[in-house]
N, C-alpha and C positions, 0 to 999 in steps of 0.2 A: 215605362214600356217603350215608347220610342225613340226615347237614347237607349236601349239596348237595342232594339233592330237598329240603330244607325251606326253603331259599333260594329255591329255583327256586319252589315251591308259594307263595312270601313273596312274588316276585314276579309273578307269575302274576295274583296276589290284586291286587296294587297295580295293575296293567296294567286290569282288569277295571272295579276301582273308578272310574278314571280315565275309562273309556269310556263309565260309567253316568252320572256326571257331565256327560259331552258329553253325552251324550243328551238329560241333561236338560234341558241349557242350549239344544239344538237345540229341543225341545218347545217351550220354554218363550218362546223368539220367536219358531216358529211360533205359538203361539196368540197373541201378542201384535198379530204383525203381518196375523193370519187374519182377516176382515171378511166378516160372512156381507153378502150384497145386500143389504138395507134399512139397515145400517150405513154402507156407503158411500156409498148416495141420498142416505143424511141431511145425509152430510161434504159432499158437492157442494149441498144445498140448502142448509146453512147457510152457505157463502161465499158463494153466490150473495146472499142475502136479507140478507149485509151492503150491498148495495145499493139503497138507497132510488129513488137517482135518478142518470144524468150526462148530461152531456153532452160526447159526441166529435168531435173534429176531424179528418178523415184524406182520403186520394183513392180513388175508386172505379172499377174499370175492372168495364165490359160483353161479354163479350165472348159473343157467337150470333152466326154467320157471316152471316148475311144484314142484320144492321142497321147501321148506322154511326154507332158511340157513340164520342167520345173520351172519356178518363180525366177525370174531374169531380172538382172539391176538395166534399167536401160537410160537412154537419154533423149527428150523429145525437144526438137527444136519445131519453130512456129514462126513465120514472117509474112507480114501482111503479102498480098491480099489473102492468100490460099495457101500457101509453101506450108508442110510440114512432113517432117520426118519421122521415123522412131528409130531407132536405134539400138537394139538387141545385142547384149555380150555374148548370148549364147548364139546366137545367129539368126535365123530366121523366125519370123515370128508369123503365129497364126492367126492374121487380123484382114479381113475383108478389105479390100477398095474402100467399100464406104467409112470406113475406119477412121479418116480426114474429117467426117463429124464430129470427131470427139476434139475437132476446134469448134467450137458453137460458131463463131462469125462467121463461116463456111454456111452456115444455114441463111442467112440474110446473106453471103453473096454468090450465093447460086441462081440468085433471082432481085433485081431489084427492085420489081416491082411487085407487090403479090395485095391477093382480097384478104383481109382479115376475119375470121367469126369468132365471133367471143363465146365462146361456150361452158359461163360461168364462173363456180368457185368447186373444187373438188373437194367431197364427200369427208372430213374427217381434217386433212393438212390446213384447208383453207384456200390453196394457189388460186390461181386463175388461171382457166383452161383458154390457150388462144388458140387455133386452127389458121397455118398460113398456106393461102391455096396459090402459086405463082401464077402471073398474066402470063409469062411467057410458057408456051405450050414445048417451045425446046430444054426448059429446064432441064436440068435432071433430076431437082427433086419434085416431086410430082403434090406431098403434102408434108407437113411436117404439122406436129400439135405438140403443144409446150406448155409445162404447166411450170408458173409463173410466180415465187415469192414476189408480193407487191411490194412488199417495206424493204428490201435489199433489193430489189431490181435483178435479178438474178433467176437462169432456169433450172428447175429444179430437175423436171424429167421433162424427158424431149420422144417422139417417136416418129421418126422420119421414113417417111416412103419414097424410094426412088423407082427411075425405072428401070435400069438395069440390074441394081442389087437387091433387091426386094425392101424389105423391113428392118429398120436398126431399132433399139432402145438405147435409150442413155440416162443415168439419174447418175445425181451429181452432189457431193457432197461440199459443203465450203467451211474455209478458216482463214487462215490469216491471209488469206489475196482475195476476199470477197471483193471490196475496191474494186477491185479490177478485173469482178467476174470469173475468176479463172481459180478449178477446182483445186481441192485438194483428194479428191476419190473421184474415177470416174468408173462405173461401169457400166461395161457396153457389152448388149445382149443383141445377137442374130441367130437368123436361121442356116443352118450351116450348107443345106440342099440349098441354097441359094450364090453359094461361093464355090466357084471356081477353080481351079488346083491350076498354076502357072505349068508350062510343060518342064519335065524334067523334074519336076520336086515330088517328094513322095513324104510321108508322113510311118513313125513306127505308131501304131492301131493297139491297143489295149484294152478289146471288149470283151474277150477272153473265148473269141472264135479262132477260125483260122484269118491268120494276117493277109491282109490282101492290099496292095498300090491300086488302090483306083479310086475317083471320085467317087463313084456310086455309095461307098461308104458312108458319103456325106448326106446323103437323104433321110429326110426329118428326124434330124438331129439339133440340139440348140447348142449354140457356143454363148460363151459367156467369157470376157475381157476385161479384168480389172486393173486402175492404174491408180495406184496410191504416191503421190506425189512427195517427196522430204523437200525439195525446195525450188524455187523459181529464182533465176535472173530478166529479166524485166525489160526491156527497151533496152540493151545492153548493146545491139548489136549484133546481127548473127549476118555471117557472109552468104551471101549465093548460092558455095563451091558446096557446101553444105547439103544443100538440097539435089546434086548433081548426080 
């Protein structure tokens, strides 16, 4: 009888040990794999800022009910800090000011300095929602919230508020340039009563009213700007004249 309780007490012990073990091993890539928020900014700025410069080639479609854009082949250049372009075959394209978001680095360098709040893990994907509020009060982006693949470093959806152009979305898809952050889908959703019509440009209207040239058209209406990428050149080099 009590060599079987000291057996039993022997393994009990061995059972115990074993469990402390896992635990430890769980701790121990939880802390590994734990990133407080400014750890993971950093992972997403420093892929990004492996990017000096490219230049993309891809098709762009329009799509706001009332105007009549077909899908354009265009070509987008990008050079640090801020420079980018697009470049439309068909000519003019129907893309906001804040449009230059759809370089994510643009978002960290509109502000260098900003408070973080971590607002979790989102509902189903998993990200990680961050909140970047800028210190500097002349920003011009005012908030931006980014939700966040942790294992690729990479943003997945972005919603930035500025103060002149109100609300952008971005969600973003990646493939063979994750490395280096930079998409291969992106699309970019606004409020169209929030944009501005350059003077002298007018748009043909397609809502199946009478046609009219005026902005007013554009009140609460949503735009939507898809850009499907076929390939990137990379730190290759892009000139100035470019951007002029």
């Amino acid at each position: 009888m009590f060599l079987e309780k000291k057996i039993f007490l022997l393994k009990q012990s061995i059972r115990m040990k074993k469990i402390m073990v896992l635990l430890l091993i769980l701790v121990s890539i939880k802390g590994i794999n734990a990133q407080t928020a400014e750890e993971l900014i950093n992972r997403v700025r420093m892929k990004l800022d492996k990017v000096n410069d490219y230049e993309a080639k891809g098709k762009m479609r329009t799509n706001v009910i009332f105007i009549k854009a077909p899908v354009a082949n265009v070509k987008v250049y990008f050079k640090k800090p801020n420079k980018l372009r697009i470049n439309n075959e068909n000519g003019i394209s129907f893309i906001p000011k804040g449009s230059v978001n759809i370089n994510l680095n643009n978002i960290f360098f509109n502000s260098a300095a900003f408070t973080i709040i971590d607002g979790g893990k989102e509902t189903g994907s998993g990200n990680r929602i961050l909140k970047l509020l800028p210190e500097d009060e002349a920003a011009g982006v005012v908030l931006s919230t980014l939700y966040i693949d942790e294992k690729n470093a990479v943003i997945r959806k972005a919603k930035i508020t500025t103060k002149e152009s109100g609300t952008y979305e971005l969600e973003m898809t990646y493939g063979r340039y994750i490395s280096y952050g930079l998409a291969d889908k992106f699309i970019f959703s606004f409020n169209t009563k929030e944009y501005k019509l350059p003077k002298g440009i007018t748009f043909d209207y397609d809502d199946g009213t009478k046609k009219e040239n005026s902005s007013d058209q554009l009140k609460n209406k949503k735009g939507r700007v898809e850009l499907i990428y076929s390939e990137y050149k990379i730190n290759k080099g892009v000139p100035d004249a470019v951007f002029g």
